[in-house]
C-alpha positions in Angstrom: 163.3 103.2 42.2 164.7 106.8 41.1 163.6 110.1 43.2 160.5 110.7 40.7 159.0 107.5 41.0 159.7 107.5 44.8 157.9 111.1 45.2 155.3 109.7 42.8 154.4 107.1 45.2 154.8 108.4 48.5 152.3 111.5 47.7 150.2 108.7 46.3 150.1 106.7 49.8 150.2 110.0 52.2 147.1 111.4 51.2 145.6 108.0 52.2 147.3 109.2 55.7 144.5 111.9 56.1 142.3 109.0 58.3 145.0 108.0 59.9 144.7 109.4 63.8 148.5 109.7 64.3 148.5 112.2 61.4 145.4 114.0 61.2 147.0 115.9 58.6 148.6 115.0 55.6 149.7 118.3 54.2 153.4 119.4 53.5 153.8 121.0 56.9 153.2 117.7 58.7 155.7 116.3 56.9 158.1 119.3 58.1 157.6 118.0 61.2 158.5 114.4 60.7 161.6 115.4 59.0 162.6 117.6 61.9 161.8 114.8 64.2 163.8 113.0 62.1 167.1 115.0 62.3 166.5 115.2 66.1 167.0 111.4 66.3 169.6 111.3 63.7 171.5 113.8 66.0 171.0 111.9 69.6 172.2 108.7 67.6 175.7 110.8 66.9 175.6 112.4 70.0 175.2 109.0 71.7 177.6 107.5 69.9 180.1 110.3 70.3 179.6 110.1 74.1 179.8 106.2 74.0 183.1 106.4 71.7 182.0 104.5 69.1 180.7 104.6 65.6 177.2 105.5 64.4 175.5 101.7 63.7 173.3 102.0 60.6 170.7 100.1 62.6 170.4 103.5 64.9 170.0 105.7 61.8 169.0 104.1 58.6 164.8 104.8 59.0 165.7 108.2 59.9 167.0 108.9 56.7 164.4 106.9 54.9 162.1 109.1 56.6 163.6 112.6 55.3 163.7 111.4 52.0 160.4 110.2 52.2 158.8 112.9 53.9 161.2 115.4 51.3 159.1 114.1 49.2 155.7 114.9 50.9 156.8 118.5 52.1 157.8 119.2 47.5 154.2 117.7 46.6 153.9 118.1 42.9 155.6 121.3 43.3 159.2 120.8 42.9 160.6 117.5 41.0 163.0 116.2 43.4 165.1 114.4 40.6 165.6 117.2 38.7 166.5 119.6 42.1 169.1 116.9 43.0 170.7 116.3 40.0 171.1 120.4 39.4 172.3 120.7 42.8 175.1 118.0 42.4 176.0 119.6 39.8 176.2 122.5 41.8 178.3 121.4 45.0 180.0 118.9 43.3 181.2 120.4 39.7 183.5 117.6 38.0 186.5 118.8 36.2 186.9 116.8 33.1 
């Protein structure tokens, strides 16, 4: 599955969410807040680890980037093709001298 079909499907299945009492809401700002609440466990995962001396275990971590690149894909909506935006912005940070 490429970005487009991904953001295709996921603002196909969230705005079945709108019933949904943990969501109540299944515009882009909800999803702003899942992906903060995202990065918030992202970052006690490092910080525990960190703490713990030890290396970050995709188990800890894994949904929690699922989630921000799911719930990208909410917050852009038909709005901003997140394909497209990526691929530019590779270009961008990552220019490759040939």
């Amino acid at each position: 599955m490429n970005l487009k079909e991904l953001q295709q499907e996921v603002n196909k299945r969230w705005t079945l969410q709108c019933g949904n009492p943990c969501h109540k809401s299944a515009d882009p700002g909800h999803a702003l807040v899942h992906m903060t609440k995202a990065l918030g466990k992202i970052a006690s995962a490092f910080n525990d680890a960190e703490h713990e001396q030890r290396e970050v275990r995709s188990d800890e971590v894994g949904k929690y980037l699922a989630d921000l690149v799911i719930c990208a894909a909410r917050f852009a909506q038909d709005n901003i093709d997140l394909d497209e935006a990526c691929l530019r912005r590779l270009a961008e940070k990552f220019t490759l001298n040939v």
